[in-house]
C-alpha positions as CSV (number, residue, x, y, z in Angstrom):
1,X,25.9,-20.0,-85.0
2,X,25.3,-18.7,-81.5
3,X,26.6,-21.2,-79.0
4,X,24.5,-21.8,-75.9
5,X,26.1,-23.1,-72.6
6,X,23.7,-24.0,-70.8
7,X,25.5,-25.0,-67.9
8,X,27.8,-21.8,-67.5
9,X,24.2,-20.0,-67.4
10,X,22.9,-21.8,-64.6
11,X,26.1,-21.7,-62.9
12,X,26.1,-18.4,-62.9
13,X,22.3,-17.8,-62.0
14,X,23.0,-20.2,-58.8
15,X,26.1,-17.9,-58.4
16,X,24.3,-14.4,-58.4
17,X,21.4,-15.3,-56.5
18,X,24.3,-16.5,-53.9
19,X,25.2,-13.2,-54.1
20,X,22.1,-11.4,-54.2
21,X,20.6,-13.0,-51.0
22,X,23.2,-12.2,-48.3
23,X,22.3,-8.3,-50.0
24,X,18.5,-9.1,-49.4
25,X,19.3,-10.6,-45.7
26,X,21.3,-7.3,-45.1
27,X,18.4,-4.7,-46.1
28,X,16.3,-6.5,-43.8
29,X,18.2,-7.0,-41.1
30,X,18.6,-2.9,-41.8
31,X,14.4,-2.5,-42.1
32,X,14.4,-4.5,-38.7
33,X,17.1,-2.2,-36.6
34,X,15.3,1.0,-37.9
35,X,11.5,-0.5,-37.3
36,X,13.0,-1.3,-33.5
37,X,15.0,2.1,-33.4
38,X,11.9,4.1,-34.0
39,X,9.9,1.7,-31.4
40,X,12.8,2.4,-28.5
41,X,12.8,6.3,-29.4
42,X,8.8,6.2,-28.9
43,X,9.1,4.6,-25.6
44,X,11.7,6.9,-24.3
45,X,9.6,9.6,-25.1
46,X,6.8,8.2,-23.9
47,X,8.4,7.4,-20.4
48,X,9.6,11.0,-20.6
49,X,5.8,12.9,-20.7
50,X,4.9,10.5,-18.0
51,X,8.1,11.4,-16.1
52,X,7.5,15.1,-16.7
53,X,3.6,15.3,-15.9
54,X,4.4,13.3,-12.7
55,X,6.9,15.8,-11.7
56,X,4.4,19.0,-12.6
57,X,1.8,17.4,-10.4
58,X,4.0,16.7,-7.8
59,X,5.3,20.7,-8.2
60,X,2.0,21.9,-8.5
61,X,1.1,24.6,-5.9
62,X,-2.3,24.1,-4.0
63,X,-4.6,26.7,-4.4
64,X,-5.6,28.0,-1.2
65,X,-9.0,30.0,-0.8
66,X,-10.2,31.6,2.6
67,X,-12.4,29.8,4.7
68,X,-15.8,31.9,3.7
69,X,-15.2,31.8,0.5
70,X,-14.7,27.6,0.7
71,X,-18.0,27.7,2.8
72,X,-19.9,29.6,0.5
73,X,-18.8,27.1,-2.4
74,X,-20.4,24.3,-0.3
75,X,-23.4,26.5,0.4
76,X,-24.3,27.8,-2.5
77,X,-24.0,24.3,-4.6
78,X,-27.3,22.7,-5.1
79,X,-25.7,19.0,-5.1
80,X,-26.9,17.1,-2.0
81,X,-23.2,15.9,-1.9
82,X,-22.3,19.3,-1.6
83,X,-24.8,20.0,1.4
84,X,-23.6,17.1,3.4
85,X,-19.9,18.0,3.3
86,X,-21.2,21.3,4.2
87,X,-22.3,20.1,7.5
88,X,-19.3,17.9,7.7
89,X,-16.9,20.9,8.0
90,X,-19.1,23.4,10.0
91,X,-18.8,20.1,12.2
92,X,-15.6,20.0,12.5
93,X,-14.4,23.3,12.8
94,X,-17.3,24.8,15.7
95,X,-18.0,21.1,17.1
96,X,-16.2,20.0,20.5
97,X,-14.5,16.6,18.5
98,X,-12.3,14.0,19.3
99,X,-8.8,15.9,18.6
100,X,-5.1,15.2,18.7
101,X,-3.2,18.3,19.7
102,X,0.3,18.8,18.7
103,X,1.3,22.4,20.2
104,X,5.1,23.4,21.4
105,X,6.2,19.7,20.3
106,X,3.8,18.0,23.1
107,X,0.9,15.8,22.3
108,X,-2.5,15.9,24.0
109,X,-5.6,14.1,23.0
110,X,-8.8,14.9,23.7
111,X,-11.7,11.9,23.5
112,X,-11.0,8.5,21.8
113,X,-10.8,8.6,18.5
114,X,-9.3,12.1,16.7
115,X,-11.3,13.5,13.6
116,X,-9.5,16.7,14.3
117,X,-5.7,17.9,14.5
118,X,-4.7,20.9,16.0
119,X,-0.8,21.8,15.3
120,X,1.3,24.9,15.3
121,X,4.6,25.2,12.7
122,X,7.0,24.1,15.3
123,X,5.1,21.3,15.8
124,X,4.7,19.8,12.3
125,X,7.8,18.3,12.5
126,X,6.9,15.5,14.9
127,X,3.5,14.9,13.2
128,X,4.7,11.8,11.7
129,X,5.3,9.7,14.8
130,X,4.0,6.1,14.2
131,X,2.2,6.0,17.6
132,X,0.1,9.1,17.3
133,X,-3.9,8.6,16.4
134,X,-4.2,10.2,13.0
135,X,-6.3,7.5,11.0
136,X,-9.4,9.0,11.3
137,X,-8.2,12.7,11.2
138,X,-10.1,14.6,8.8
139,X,-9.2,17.9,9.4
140,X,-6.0,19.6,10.4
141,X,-5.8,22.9,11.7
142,X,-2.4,24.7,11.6
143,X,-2.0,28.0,14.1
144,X,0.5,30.7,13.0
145,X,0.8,33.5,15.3
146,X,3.2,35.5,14.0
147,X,4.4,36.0,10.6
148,X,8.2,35.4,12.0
149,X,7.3,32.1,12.7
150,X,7.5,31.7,8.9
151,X,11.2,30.5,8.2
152,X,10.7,28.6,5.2
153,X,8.3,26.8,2.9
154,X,5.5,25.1,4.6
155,X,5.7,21.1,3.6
156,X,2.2,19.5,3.7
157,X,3.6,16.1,3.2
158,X,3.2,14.1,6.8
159,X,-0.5,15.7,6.8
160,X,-1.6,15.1,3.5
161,X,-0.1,11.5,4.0
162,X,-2.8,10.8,6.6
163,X,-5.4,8.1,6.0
164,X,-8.1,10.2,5.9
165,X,-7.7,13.5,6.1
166,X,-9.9,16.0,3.6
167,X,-9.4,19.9,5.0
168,X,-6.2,21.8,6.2
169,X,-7.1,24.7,7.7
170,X,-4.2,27.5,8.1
171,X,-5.5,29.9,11.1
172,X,-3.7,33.2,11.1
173,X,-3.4,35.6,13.4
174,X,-2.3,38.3,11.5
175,X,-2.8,39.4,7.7
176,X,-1.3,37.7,4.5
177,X,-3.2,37.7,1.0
178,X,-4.0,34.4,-0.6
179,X,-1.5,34.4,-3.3
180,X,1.1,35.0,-0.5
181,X,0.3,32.0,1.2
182,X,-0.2,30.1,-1.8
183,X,3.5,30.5,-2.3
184,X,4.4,29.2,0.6
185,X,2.9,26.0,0.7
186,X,4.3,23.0,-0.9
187,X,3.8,19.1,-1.1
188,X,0.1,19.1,-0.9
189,X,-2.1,16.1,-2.3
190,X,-5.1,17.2,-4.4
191,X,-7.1,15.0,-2.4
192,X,-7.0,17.9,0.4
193,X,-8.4,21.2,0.3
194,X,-6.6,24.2,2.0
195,X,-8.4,27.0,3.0
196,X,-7.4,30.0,5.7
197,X,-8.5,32.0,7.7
198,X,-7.9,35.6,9.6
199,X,-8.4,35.3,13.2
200,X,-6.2,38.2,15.6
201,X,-6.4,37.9,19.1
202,X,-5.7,40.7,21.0
């Protein structure tokens, strides 16, 4: 006759489900590091594309146009957004206007309160002093006589930095191509449109 010990078999129920839940405990505590592995990976990468499409906008080249061809895209647009900013830059570049000038590293003002900038390379370098007017400069002009006056990449940062400003407009007095001067521009907000023009004075 089969003998049936009851109590050895519970004892040894109680005894593998002793064993079996530490086991259980372990595989989720293993679920849980690989649920929070995968969540950490995600946000590294995540924090990466945002890191790396912050740093290709802030390396993106402006594209400059000449001034006609900017004009043209204001004329020839039928919105009456379009129109008005139009007549906001013919304004400001044939217009006697309130202007800060900024020429040989001296500053000169002309009327109360500057809309306009007028700047040469050399000069660029001081046009982040905290006393001059520049919060209600909307248009920057740089002057470049000479192609030697060139010496390096030309940073946009103080001028794009201004409150208000909406047009930089490179005046050269000699030739250069678009794509040319396109490479040598760097820094430049999208909020600011740079166009150029060709203008040789005898």
């Amino acid at each position: 006759m089969l003998y049936f010990n009851y109590k050895y078999l519970k004892y040894n129920i109680m005894r593998n489900k002793d064993l079996i839940q530490p086991t259980e405990t372990s595989f989720l505590q293993s679920i849980s590091i690989v649920r929070n592995t995968k969540i950490a990976f995600a946000l590294i990468m995540m924090m990466f594309s945002l890191s790396n499409g912050f740093s290709q906008a802030s390396n993106q080249r402006a594209q400059i146009i000449t001034k006609d061809a900017f004009l043209n895209s204001l004329s020839n647009s039928s919105t009456r957004y379009s129109s008005t900013e139009y007549n906001n830059v013919l304004g400001l570049l044939n217009n006697s206007n309130s202007s800060l000038y900024l020429s040989n590293g001296q500053v000169r003002t002309y009327g109360q309160i500057p809309v306009c900038m007028y700047t040469d390379l050399t000069s660029l370098s001081i046009a982040d002093r905290p006393d001059l007017p520049t919060n209600d400069i909307q248009l920057v002009t740089i002057k470049i006589g000479r192609a030697s006056e060139i010496t390096g990449p030309i940073d946009l940062t103080t001028i794009c930095n201004y409150k208000n400003v909406k047009y930089i407009h490179i005046k050269l007095n000699f030739d250069m191509q678009a794509s040319q001067l396109t490479r040598l521009i760097k820094n430049c907000n999208p909020k600011c449109v740079v166009f150029f023009s060709v203008e040789k004075i005898s």
